[in-house]
Each structure stands twice: as C-alpha cells, then as structure tokens.
BAFI-3210 file (N, C-alpha, C; in Angstrom, 3 decimals, decimal comma, padded with zeros to 6 digits):
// residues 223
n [1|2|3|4|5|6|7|8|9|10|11|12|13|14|15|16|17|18|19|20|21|22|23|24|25|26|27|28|29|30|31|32|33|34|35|36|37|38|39|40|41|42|43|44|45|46|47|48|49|50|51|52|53|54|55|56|57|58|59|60|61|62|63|64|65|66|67|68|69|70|71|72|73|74|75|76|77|78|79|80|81|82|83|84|85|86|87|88|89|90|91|92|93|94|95|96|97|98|99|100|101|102|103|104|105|106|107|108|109|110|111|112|113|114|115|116|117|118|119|120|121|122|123|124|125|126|127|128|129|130|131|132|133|134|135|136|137|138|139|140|141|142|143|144|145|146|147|148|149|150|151|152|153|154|155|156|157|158|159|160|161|162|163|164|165|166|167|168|169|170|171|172|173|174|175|176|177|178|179|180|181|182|183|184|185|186|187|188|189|190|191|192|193|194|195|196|197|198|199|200|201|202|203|204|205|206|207|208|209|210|211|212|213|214|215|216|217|218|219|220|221|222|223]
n.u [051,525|052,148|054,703|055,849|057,517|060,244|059,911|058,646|058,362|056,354|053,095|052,257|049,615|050,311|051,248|049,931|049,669|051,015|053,135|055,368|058,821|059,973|058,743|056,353|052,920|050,493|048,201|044,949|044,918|048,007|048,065|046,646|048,155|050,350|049,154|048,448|050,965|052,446|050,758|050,619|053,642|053,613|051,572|053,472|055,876|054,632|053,275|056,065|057,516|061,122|063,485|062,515|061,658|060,994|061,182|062,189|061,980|060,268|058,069|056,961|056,199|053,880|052,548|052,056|053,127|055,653|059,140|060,500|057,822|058,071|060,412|059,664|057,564|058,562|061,235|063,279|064,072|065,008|063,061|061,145|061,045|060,963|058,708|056,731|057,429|056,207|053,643|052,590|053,471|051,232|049,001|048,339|049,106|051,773|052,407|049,998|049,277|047,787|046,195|048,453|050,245|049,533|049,422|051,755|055,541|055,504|053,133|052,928|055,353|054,336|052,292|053,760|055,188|053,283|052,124|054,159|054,540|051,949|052,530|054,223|052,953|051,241|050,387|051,863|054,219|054,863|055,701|057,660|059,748|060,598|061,180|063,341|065,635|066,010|067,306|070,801|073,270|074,797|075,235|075,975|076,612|073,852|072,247|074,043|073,269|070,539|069,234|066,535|064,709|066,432|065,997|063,169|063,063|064,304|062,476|060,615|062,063|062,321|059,486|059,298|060,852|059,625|057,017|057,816|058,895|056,698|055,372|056,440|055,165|055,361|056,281|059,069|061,627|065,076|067,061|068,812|069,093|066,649|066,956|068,901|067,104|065,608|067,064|066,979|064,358|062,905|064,097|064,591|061,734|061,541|062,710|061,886|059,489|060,034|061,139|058,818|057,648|059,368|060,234|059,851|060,516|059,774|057,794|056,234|054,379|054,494|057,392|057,297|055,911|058,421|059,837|058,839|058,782|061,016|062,112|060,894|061,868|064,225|064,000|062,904|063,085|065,764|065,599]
n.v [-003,923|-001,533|-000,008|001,039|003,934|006,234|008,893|010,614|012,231|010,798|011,431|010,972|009,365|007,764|006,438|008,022|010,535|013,112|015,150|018,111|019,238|019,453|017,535|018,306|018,036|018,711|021,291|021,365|023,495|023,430|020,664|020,579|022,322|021,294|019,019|020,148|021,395|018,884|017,702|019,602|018,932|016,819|016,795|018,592|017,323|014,803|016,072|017,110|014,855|013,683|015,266|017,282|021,132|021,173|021,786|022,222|024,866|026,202|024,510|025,000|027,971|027,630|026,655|028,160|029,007|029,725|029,342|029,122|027,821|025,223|024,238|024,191|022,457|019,729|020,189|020,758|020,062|017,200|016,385|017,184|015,983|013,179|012,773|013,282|010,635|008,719|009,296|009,113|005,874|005,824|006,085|003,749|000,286|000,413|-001,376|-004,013|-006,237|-008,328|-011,692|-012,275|-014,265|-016,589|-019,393|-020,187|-019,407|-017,790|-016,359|-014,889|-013,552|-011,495|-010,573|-008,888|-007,118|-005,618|-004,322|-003,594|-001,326|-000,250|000,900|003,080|004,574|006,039|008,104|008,153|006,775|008,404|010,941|010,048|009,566|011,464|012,897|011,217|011,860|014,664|014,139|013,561|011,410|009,869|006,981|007,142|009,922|010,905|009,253|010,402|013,367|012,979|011,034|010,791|010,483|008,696|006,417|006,017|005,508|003,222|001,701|001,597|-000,222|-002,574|-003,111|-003,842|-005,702|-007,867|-008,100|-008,977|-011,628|-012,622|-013,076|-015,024|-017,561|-021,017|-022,065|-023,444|-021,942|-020,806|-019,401|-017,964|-017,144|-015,614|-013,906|-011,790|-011,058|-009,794|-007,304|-005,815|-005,656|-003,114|-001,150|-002,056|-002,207|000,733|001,437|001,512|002,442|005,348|005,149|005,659|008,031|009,418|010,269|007,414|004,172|001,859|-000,979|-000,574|-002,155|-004,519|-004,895|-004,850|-007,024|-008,887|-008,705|-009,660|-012,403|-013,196|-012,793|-014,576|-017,122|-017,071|-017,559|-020,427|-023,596|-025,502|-028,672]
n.w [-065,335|-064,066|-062,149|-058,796|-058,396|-057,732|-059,027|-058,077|-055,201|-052,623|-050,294|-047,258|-048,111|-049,408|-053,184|-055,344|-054,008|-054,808|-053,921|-053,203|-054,207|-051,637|-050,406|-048,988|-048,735|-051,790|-052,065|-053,203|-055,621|-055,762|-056,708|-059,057|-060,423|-060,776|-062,168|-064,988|-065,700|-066,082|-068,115|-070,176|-070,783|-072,237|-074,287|-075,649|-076,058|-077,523|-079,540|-081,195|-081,944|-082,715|-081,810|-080,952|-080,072|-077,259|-073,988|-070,795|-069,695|-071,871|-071,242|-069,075|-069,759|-071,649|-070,411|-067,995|-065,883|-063,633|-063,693|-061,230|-060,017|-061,260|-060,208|-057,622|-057,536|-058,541|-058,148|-059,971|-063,921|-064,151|-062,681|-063,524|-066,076|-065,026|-063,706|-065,854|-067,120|-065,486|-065,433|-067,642|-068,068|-066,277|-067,519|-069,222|-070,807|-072,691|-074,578|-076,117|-074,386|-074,948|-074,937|-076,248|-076,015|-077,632|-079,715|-082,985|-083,181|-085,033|-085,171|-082,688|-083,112|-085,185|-083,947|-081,686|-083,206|-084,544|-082,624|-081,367|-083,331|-082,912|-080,264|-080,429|-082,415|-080,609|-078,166|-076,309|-076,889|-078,890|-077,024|-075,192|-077,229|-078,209|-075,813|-075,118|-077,200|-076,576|-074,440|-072,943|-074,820|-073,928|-071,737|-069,069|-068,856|-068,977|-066,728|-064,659|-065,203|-065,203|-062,845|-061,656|-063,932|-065,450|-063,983|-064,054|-066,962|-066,648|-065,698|-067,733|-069,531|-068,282|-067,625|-070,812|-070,999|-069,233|-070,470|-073,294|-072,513|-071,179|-073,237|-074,999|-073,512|-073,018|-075,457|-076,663|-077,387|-078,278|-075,612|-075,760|-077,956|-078,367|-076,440|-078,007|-079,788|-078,787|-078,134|-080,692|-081,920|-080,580|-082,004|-084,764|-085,678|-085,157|-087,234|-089,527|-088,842|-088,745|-091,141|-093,219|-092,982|-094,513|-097,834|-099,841|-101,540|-100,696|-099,203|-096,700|-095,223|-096,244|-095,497|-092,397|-092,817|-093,425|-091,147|-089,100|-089,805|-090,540|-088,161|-086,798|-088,231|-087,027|-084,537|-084,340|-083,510|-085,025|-086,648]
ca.u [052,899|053,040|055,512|055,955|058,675|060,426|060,119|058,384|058,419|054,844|052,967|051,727|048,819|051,441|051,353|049,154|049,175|052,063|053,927|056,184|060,315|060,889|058,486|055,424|051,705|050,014|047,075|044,521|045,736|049,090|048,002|045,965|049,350|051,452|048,425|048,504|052,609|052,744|049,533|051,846|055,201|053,112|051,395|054,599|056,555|053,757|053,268|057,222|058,618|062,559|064,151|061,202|062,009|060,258|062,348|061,390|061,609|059,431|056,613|056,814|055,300|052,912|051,558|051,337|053,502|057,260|060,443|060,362|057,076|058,539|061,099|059,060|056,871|059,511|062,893|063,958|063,895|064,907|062,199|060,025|060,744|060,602|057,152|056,214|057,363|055,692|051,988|052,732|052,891|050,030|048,034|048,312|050,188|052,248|052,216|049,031|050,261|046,582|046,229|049,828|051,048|048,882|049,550|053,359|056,006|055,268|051,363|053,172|056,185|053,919|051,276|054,520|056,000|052,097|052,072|055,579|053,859|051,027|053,003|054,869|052,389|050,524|050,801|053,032|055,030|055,501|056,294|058,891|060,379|060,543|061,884|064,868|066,066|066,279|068,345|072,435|073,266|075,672|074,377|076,748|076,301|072,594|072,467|074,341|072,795|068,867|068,998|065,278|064,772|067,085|065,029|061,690|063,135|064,449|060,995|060,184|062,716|061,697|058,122|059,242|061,832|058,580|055,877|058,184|058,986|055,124|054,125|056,751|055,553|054,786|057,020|060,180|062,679|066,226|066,711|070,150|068,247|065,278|067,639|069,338|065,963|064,757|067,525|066,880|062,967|062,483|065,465|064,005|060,417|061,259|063,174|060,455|058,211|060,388|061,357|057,114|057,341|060,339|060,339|060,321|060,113|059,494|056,402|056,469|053,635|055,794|058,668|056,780|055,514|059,178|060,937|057,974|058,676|062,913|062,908|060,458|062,664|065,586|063,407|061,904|064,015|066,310|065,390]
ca.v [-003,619|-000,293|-000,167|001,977|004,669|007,389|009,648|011,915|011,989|010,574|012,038|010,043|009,092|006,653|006,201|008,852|011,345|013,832|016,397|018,726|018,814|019,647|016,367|019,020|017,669|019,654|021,368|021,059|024,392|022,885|019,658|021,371|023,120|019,869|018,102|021,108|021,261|017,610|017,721|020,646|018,710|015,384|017,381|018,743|016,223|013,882|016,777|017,387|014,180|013,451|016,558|018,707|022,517|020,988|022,435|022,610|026,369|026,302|024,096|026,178|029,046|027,107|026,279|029,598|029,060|030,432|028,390|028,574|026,818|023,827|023,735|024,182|021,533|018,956|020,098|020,782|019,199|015,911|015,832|016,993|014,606|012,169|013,062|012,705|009,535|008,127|009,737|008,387|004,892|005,239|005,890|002,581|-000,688|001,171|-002,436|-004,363|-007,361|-008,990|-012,431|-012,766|-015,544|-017,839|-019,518|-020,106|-018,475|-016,505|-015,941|-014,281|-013,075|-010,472|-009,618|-008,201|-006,070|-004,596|-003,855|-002,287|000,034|000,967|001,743|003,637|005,317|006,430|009,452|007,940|006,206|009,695|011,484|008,952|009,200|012,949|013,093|010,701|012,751|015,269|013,717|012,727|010,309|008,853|006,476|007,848|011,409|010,633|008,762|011,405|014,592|012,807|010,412|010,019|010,368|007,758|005,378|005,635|005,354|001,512|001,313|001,229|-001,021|-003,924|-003,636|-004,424|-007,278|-008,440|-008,521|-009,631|-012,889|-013,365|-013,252|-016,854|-018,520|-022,065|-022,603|-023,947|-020,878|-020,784|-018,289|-016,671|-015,760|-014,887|-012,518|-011,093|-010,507|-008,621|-006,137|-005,824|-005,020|-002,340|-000,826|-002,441|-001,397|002,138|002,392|001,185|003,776|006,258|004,948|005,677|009,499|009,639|009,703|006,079|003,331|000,577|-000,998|-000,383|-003,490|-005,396|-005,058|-005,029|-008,833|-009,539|-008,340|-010,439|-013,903|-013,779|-012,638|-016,399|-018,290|-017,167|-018,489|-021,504|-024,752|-026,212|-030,080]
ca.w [-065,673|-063,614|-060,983|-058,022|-058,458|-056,805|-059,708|-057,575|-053,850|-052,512|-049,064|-046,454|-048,410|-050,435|-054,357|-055,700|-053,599|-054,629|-053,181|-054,166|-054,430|-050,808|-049,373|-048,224|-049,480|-052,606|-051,413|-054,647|-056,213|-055,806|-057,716|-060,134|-061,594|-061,512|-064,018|-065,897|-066,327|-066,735|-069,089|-071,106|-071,543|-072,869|-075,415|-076,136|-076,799|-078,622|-081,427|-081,610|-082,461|-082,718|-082,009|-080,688|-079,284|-076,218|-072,555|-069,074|-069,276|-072,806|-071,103|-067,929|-070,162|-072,325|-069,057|-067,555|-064,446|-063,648|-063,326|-059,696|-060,013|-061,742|-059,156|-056,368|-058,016|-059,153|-058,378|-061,639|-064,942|-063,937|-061,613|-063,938|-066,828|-064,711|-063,148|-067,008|-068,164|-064,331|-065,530|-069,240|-067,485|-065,631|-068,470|-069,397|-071,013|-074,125|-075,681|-076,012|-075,258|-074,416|-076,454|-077,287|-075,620|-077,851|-081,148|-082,723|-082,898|-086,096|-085,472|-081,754|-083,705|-085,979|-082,927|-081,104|-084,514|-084,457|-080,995|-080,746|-084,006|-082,659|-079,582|-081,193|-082,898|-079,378|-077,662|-075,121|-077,713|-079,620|-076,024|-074,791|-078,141|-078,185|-074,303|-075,554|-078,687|-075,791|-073,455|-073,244|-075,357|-073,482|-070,498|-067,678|-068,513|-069,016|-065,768|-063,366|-065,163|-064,888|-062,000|-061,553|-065,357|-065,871|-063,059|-064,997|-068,535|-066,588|-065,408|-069,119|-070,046|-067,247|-068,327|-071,871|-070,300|-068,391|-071,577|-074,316|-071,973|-071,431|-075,153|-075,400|-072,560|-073,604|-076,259|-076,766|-077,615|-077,793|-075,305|-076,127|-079,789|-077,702|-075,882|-078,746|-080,798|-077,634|-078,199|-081,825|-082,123|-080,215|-083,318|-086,102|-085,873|-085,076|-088,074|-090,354|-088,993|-088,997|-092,755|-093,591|-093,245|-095,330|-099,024|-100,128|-102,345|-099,734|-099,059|-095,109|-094,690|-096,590|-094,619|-091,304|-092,605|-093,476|-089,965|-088,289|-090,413|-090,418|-086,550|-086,648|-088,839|-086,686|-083,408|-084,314|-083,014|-085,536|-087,047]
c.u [053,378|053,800|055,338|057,581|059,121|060,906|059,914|058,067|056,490|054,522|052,438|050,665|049,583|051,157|050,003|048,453|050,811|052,477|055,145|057,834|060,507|059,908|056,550|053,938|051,240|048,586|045,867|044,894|047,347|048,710|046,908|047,299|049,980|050,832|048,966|050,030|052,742|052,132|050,340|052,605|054,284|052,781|052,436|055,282|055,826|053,696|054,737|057,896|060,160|062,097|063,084|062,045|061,582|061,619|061,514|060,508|059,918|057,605|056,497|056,169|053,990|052,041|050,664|051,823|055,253|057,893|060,371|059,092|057,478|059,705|060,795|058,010|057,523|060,796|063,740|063,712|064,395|063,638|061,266|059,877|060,383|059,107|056,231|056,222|056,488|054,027|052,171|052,412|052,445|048,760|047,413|049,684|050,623|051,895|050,786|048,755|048,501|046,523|047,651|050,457|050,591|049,362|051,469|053,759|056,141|054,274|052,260|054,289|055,394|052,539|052,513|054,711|054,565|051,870|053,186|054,798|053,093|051,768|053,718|054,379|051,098|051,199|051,812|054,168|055,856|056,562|057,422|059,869|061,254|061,680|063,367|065,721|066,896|067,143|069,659|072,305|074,151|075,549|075,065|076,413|074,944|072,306|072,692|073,418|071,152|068,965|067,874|064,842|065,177|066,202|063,821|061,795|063,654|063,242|060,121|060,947|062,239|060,529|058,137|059,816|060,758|057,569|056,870|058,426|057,751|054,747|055,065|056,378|054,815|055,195|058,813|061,249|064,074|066,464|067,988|069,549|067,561|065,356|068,158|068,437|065,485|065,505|066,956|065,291|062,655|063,669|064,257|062,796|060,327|062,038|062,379|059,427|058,834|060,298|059,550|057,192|058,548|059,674|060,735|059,772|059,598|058,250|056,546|055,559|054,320|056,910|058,485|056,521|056,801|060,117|060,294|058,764|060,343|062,989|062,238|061,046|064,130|065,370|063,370|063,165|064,735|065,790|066,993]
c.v [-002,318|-000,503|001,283|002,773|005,746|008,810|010,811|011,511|012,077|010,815|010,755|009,164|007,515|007,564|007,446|010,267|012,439|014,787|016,781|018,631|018,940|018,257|016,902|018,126|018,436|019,514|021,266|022,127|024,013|021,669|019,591|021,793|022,193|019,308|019,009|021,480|020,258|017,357|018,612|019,889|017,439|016,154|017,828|018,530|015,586|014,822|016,932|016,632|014,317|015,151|017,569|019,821|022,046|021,156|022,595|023,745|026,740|025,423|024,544|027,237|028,967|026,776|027,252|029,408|029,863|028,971|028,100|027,943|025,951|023,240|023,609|022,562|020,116|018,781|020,482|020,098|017,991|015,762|015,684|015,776|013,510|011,818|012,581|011,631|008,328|008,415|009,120|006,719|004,882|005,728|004,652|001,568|000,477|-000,017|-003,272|-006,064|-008,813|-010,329|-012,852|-013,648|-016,849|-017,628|-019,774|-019,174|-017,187|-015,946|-014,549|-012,977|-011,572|-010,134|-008,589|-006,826|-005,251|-004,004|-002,977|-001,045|000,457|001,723|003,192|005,345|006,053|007,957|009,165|007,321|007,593|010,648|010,823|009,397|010,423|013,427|012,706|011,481|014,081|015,365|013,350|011,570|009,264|008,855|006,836|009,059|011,385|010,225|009,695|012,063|014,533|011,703|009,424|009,568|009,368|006,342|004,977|005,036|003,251|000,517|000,630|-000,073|-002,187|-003,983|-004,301|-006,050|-008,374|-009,230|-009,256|-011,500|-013,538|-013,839|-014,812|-017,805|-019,835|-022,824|-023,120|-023,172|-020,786|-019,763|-017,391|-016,330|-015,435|-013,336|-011,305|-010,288|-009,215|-007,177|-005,726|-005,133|-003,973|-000,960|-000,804|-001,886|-000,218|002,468|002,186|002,310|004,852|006,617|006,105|007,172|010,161|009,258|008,578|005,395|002,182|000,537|-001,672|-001,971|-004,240|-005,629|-005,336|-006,554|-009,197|-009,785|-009,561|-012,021|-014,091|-013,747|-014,413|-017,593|-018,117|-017,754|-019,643|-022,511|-025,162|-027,968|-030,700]
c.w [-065,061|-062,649|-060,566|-058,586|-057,258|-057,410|-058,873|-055,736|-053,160|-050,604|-048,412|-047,004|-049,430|-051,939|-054,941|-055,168|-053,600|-054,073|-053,503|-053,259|-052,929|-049,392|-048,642|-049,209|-050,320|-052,429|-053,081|-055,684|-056,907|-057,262|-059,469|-061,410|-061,759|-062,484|-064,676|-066,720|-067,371|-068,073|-070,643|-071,730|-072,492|-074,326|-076,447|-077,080|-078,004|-080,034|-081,831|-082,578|-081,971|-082,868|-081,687|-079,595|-077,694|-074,973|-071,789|-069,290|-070,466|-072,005|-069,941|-068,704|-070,757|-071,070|-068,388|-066,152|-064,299|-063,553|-062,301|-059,488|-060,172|-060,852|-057,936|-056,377|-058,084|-059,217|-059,489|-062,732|-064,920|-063,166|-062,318|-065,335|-066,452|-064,239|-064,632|-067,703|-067,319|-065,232|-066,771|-069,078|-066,961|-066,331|-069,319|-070,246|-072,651|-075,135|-075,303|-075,660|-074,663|-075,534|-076,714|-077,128|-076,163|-079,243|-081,463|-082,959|-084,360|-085,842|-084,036|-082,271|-084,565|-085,335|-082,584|-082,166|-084,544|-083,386|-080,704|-082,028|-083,914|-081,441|-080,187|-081,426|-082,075|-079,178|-077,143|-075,941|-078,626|-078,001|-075,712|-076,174|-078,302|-076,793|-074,485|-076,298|-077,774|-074,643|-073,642|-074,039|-074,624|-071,966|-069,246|-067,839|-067,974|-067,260|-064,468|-063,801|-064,471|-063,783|-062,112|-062,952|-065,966|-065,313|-063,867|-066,209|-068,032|-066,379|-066,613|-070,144|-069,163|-067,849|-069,874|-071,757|-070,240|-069,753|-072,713|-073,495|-072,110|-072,615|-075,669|-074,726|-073,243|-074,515|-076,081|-077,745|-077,310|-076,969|-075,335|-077,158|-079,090|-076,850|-076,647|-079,612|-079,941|-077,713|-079,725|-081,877|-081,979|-081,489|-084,740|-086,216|-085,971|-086,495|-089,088|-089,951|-088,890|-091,101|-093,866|-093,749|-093,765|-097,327|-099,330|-101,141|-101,604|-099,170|-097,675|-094,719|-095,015|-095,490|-093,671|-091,323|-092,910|-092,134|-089,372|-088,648|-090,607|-089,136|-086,194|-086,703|-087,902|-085,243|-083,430|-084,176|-084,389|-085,806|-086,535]
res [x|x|x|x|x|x|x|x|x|x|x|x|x|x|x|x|x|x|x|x|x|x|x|x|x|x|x|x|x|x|x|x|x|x|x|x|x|x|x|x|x|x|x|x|x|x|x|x|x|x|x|x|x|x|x|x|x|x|x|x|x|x|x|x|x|x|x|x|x|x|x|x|x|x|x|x|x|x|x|x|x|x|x|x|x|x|x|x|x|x|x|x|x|x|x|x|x|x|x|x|x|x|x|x|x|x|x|x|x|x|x|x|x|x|x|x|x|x|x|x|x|x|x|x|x|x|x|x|x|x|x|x|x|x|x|x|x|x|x|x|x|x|x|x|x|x|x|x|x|x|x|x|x|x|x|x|x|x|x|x|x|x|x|x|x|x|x|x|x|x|x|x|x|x|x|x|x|x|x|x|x|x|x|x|x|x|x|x|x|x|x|x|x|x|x|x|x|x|x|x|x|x|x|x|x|x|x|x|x|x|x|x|x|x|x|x|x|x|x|x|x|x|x]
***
C-alpha cells in the first residue's frame, strides 16, 4: 500500500535516497540529522494528541538543530511535515487489513471497526492525528499553504480507498452504501475512541459491536 511520492525530492539513487530542499544528495551526516528531525516530530506528535504544542521550530530544538537546518533539510514546514507523514507510511500498513476479505459482511464489517482502532491507537495513527489538529481546516487554505503536506495526507486517503474496497471483494454490496459507509467510519470510530478517555457512561465495546452490526445491517442486500 506504499506509494511513491514527491514529499521529498529523491537523488539519483531514486526512492530512498534523499536529498535536501535545494535537489543536492545528503552526505551521511546530512541524513543522520533528517532521521533524527523526522524521528523528533513523530515522537512529538504521537505523545501530544489533538491539539499538541508540536511546531517545526519546537521540534527543530528538541532535535538539536537550527531553523536553517530544517530548511536546508526540507524547505520548510511543509516539506517537513510532509517528509513525516512519507516515513510514517513507510513504516508500515496503518490498517491491518490481512484476512479481511473473508467471511460476511458482518464477520468483515467488525474486523475493519478493530483495525481502524487499533490504527488509531498506533503511533502513526496518534501522529497523523496530532499533525491534522495542526493544520488549516479549510481544504483550499490547507492545500495552497501545505502543497506537499496536502499530497501525502491523499496518499493516505487512496490507501484507505484501496484497502476498504479489498476487505468486500467477493460479495455482493450495494455500492452507493458501500460508498457512503466509507465516508462515515473513518468519523465514527474516532469518535468512540476519543469518547473512551472522556468521562463516560458508555460501554465503548459495546458501541464498537453496535457501529460494526448497523453499518452490516445497512450493507447486506435487501430480500
């Protein structure tokens, strides 16, 4: 599910061999301080949560480099978010989605709702989550101000496009609900685990087996 990007501008060597904002190769010194940035903002983010203090300039110090590092490195904070949400997916699949395309559509229906919560509940699932909270809310500003930022975060959206399709293949799905649910989940689950570290009365498994078994009953073919 990874795809190539152009979060960060890659040297002759292709796909894994980076180099910094102005196209030049990073000699190992060089690529030593980009882990070490990147390595920074992840941590970051993942302990922050919604709404974390987390900033370029702030994980530029936690690091132990200057500003003009991070721009020499990345261009700026688009470059560098984006550099982070690229290494985030190539840590691996966020969703697990191994297995899921078997069984009906409830047994598949409440693998997915566990899979989007452990995502979730990942490092990369906390970072991503953290990075957003942080960004424009509104998809044109968002868009011009982060460019590349914006590119990766679609990167993340196609891979979900991609796996939620896989996990029906075989069945017989209406696929305008199949479309509409797809917006819906990635919603619903997060507010259930958000719900969990709130004062509550609600019994979060509970609810998790009810989202699973109505998003089913609202799948499953008609008689």
């Amino acid at each position: 599910m990874i795809e190539s990007s152009t979060a960060q501008p890659k040297g002759p060597a292709g796909r894994g061999a980076p180099v910094n904002a102005r196209g030049a190769p990073l000699n190992r010194r060089g690529l030593e301080t980009r882990a070490r940035v990147i390595r920074t903002a992840i941590a970051m983010l993942a302990a922050g949560g919604d709404g974390c203090e987390a900033s370029a300039n702030l994980v530029a110090k936690r690091a132990g480099v200057t500003w003009g590092t991070v721009q020499h490195q990345f261009g700026g904070v688009d470059g560098l978010w984006a550099a982070v949400l690229e290494e985030l997916a190539g840590q691996g699949d966020m969703l697990p989605w191994k297995d899921m395309d078997d069984g009906s559509v409830a047994e598949r229906m409440s693998r997915i709702v566990d899979a989007l919560w452990s995502g979730l509940d990942s490092t990369p699932g906390r970072a991503v989550a953290a990075l957003r909270s942080l960004l424009p809310r509104d998809t044109a500003e968002f868009t011009e101000a982060y460019p590349r930022t914006a590119e990766q975060l679609a990167l993340w959206d196609r891979r979900w496009r991609r796996a939620y399709a896989r996990a029906f293949r075989g069945l017989v799905v209406d696929a305008y609900r199949l479309e509409r649910v797809r917006h819906l989940l990635p919603a619903a689950v997060r507010g259930l685990y958000l719900e969990q570290h709130l004062s509550t009365w609600a019994d979060i498994d509970d609810a998790r087996a009810v989202l699973a078994e109505s998003i089913a009953g609202y799948l499953e073919p008609r008689p």
